[in-house]
TORGUDO-577253 format. One record per atom (N, C-alpha, C): chain; x, y, z; atom name. Coordinates in nm, 3 decimals, decimal comma. Example, Ala and Ser with C-alpha at 12.3 -4.5 7.8 and 13.67 -1.06 7.14 Angstrom:
<rs>
c	px	py	pz	a
A	1,319	-0,569	0,780	N
A	1,230	-0,450	0,780	CA
A	1,320	-0,330	0,780	C
A	1,285	-0,225	0,708	N
A	1,367	-0,106	0,714	CA
A	1,290	0,003	0,787	C
</rs>
This chain:
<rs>
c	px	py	pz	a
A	5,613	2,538	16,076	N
A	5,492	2,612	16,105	CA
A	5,394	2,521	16,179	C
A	5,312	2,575	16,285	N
A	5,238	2,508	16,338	CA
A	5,085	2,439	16,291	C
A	5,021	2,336	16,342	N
A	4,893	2,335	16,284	CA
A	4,799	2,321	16,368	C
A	4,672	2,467	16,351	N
A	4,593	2,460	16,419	CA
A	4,463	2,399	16,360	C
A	4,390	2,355	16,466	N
A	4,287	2,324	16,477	CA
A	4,146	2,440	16,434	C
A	4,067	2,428	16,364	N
A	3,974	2,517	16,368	CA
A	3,780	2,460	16,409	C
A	3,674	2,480	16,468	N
A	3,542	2,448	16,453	CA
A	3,469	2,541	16,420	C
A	3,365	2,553	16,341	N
A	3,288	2,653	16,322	CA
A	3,153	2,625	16,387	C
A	3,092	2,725	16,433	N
A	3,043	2,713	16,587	CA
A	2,854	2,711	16,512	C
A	2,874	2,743	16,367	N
A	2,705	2,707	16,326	CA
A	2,692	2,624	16,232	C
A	2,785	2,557	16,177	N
A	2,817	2,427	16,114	CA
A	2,859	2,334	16,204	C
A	2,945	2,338	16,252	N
A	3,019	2,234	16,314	CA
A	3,107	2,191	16,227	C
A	3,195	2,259	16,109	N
A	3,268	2,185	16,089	CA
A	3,416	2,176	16,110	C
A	3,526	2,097	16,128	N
A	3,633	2,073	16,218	CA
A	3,736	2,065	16,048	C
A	3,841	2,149	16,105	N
A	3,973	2,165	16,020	CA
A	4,044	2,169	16,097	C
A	4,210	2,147	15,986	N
A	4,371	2,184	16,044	CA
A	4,388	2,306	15,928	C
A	4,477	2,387	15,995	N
A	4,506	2,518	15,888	CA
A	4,667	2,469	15,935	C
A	4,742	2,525	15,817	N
A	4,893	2,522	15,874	CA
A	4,919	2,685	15,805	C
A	4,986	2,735	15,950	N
A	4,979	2,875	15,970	CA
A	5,119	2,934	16,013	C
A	5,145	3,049	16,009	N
A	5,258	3,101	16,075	CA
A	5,255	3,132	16,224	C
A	5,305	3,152	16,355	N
A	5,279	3,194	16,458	CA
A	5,206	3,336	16,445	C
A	5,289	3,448	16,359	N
A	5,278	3,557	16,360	CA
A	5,116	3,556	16,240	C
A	5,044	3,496	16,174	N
A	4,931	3,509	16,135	CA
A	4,834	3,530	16,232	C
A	4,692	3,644	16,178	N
A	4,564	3,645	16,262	CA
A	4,512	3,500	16,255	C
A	4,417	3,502	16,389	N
A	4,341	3,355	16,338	CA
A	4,256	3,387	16,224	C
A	4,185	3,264	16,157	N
A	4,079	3,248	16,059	CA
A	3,925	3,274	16,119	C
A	3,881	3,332	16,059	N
A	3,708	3,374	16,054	CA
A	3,626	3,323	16,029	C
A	3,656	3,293	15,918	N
A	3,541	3,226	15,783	CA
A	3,569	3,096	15,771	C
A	3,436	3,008	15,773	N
A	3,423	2,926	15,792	CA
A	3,385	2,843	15,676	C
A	3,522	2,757	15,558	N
A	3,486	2,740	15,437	CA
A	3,408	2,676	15,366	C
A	3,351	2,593	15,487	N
A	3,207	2,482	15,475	CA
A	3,083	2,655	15,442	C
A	3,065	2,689	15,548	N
A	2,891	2,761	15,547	CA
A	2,929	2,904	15,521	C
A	3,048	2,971	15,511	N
A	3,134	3,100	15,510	CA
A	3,099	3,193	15,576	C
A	3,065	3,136	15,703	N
A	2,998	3,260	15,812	CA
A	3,168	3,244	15,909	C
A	3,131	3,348	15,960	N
A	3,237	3,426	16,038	CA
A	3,224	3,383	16,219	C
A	3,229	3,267	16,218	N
A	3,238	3,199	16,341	CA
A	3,283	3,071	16,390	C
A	3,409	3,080	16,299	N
A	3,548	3,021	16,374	CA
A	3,579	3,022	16,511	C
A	3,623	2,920	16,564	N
A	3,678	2,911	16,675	CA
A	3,781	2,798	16,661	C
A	3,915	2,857	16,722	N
A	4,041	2,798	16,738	CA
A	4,052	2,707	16,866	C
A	4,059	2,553	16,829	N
A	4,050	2,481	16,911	CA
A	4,169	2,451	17,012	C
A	4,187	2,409	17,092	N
A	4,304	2,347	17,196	CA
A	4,328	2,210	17,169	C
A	4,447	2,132	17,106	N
A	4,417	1,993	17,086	CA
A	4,553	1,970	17,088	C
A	4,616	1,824	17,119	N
A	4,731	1,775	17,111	CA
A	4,773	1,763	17,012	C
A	4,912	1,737	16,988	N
A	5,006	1,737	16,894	CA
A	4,901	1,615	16,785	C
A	4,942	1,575	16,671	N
A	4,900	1,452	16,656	CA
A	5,001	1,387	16,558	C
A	5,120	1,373	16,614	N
A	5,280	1,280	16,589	CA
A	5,330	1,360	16,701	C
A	5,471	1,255	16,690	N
A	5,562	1,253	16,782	CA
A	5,703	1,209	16,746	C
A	5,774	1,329	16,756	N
A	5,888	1,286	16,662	CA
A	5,979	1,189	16,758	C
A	6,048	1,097	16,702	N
A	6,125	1,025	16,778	CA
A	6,249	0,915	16,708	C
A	6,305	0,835	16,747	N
A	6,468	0,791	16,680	CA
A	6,563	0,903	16,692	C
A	6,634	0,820	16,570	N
A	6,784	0,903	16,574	CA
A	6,798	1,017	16,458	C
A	6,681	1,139	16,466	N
A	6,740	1,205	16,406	CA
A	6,796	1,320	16,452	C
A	6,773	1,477	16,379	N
A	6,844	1,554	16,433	CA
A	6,855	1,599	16,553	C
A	6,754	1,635	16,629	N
A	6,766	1,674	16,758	CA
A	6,855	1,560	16,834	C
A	6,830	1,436	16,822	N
A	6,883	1,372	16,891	CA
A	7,037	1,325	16,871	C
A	7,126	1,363	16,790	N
A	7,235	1,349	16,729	CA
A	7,333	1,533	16,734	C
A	7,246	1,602	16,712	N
A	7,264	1,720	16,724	CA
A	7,288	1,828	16,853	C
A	7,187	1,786	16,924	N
A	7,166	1,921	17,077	CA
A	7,175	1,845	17,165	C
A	7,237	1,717	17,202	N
A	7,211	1,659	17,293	CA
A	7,344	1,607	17,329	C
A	7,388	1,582	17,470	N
A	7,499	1,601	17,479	CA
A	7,516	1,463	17,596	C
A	7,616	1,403	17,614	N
A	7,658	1,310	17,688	CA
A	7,567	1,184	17,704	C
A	7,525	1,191	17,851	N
A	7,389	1,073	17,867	CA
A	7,243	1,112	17,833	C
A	7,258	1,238	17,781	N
A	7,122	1,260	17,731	CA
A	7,096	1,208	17,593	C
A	7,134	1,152	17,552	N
A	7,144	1,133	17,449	CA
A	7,071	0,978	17,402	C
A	6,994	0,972	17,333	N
A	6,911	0,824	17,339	CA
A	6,894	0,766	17,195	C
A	6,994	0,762	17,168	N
A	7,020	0,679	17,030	CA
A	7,031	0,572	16,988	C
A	6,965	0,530	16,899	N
A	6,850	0,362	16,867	CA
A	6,999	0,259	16,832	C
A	7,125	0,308	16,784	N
A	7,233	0,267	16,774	CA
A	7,285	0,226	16,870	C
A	7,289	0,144	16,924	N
A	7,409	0,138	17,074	CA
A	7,574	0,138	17,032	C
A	7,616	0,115	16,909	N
A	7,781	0,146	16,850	CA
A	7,811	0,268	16,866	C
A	7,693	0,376	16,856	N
A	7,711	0,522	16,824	CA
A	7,709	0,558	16,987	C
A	7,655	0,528	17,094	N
A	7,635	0,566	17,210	CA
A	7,748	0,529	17,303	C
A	7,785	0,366	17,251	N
A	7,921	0,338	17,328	CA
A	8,048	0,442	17,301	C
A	8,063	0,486	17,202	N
A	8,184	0,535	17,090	CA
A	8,156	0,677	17,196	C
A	8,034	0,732	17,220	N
A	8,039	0,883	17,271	CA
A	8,105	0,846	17,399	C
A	8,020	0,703	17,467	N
A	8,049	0,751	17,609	CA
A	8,232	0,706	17,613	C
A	8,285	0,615	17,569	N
A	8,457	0,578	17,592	CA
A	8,509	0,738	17,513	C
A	8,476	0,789	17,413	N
A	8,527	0,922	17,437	CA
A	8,487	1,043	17,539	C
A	8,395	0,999	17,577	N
A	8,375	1,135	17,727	CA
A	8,445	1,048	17,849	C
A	8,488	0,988	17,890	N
A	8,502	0,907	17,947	CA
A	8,700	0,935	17,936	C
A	8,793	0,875	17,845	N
A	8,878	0,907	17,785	CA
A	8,942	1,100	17,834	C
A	8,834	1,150	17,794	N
A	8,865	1,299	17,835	CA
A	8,833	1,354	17,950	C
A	8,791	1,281	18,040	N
A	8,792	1,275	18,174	CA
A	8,887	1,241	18,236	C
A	8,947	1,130	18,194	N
A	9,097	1,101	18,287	CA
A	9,202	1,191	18,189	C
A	9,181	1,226	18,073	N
A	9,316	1,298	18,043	CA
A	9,317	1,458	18,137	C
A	9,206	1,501	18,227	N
A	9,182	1,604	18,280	CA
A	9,220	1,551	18,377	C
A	9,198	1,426	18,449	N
A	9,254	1,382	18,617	CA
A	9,388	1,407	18,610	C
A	9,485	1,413	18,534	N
A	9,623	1,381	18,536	CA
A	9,693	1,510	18,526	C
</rs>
């Protein structure tokens, strides 16, 4: 689920809600409980990265960027391997 950002526009005060896509936005504002929310625009704040699933999982040949270099050699001499058993 995603997390948005919220400001309330006669407080000023700044939240994260973690929400469903398919939820309305929020209104109420739980600092002053007036009804003037506004849903902010803001960057991620992490960044997923290493060797986990996506990268072990959906990723295929040289796309593939795994913190292992044993695990990366092993893919490429088997893609590699099944390339010449197709030349022949």
């Amino acid at each position: 689920m995603p997390i948005y950002e919220y400001q309330c526009a006669d407080c000023g005060h700044i939240f994260d809600a973690l929400q469903k896509i398919s939820d309305a936005p929020l209104t109420t504002c739980p600092e002053c409980s007036q009804d003037s929310l506004k849903k902010l625009l803001s960057a991620p704040k992490f960044r997923l990265k290493g060797s986990g699933w996506y990268e072990t999982d959906f990723k295929t040949g040289d796309k593939r960027n795994i913190a292992d270099g044993a695990s990366s050699s092993s893919s490429s001499s088997s893609s590699s391997s099944s390339s010449k058993a197709g030349d022949s």
